[in-house]
C-alpha positions in Angstrom: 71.8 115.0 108.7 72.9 112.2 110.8 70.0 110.1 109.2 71.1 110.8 105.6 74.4 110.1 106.2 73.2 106.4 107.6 70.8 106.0 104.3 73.9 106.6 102.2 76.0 104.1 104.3 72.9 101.5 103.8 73.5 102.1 100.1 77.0 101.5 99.6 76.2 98.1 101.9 73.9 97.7 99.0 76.6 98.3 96.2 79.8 96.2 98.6 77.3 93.3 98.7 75.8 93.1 95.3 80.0 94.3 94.4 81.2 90.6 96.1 79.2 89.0 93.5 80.7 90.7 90.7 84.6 90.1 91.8 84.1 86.4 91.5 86.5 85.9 94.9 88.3 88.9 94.5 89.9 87.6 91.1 88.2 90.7 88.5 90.5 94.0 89.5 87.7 96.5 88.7 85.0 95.2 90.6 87.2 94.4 93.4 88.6 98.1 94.0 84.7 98.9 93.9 83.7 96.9 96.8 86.2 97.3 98.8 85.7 101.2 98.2 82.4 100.9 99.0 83.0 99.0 102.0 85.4 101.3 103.6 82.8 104.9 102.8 80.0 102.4 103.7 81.6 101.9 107.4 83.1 105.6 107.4 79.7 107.2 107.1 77.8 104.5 109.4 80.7 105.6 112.2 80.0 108.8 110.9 75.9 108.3 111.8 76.6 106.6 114.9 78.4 109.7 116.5 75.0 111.3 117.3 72.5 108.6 116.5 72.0 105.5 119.0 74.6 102.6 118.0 71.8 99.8 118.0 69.8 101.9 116.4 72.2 102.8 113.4 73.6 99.6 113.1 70.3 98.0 113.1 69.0 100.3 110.2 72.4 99.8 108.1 72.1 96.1 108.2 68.0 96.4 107.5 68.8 98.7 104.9 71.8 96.6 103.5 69.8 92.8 103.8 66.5 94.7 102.5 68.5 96.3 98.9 70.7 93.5 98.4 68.0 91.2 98.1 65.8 93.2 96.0 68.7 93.8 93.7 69.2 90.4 94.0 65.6 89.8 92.3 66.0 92.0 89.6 69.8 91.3 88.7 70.4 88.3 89.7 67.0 86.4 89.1 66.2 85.4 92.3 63.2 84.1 93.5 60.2 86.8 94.7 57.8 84.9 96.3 55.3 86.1 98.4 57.2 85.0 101.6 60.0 86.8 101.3 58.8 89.9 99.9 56.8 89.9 102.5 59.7 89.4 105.2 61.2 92.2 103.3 58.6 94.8 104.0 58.6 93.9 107.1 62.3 94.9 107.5 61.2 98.1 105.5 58.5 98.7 108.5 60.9 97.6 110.9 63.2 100.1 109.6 60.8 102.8 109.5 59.9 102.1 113.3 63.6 102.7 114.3 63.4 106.2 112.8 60.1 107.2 114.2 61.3 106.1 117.4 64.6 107.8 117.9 64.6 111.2 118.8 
């Protein structure tokens, strides 16, 4: 359950930092409310995570899994660039990711 709970605070990171975009420095109301929302349930459920999983471990997937969706969404929303480079880099945050799991008992 623990890891769930840590995929789902990955995700919000995802929606807070793609959200920051969208509030153009906090001036637009709606999008605002959003990302702060989704920071505070984003940090609930990583604490949440953390009380039986490793805290390197479940902060280091968060942020993987926060840096890995926001640029991907990045690339598709936003337009930036997908070379090979970087989506390279980003699978290996995916693997890196996926390492962390198997390893954790």
């Amino acid at each position: 359950m623990s890891w769930l709970t840590l995929l789902l605070a990955g995700l919000l990171e995802v929606c807070w930092a793609i959200g920051l975009k969208y509030t153009e420095g906090f001036t637009r109301p709606l999008p605002t409310v959003f990302t702060i929302a989704a920071i505070v349930a984003s940090l609930y459920l990583l604490e949440s995570a953390s009380r039986t999983l490793p805290i390197g471990t479940a902060y280091a997937v968060w942020v993987g899994i926060g840096a890995s969706g926001a640029a991907i969404a990045g690339i598709f929303l936003f337009g930036e660039p997908a070379t090979p480079a970087r989506l390279g880099f980003l699978g290996l945050l995916v693997v890196a990711i996926l390492g962390l799991k198997l390893s954790t008992p």
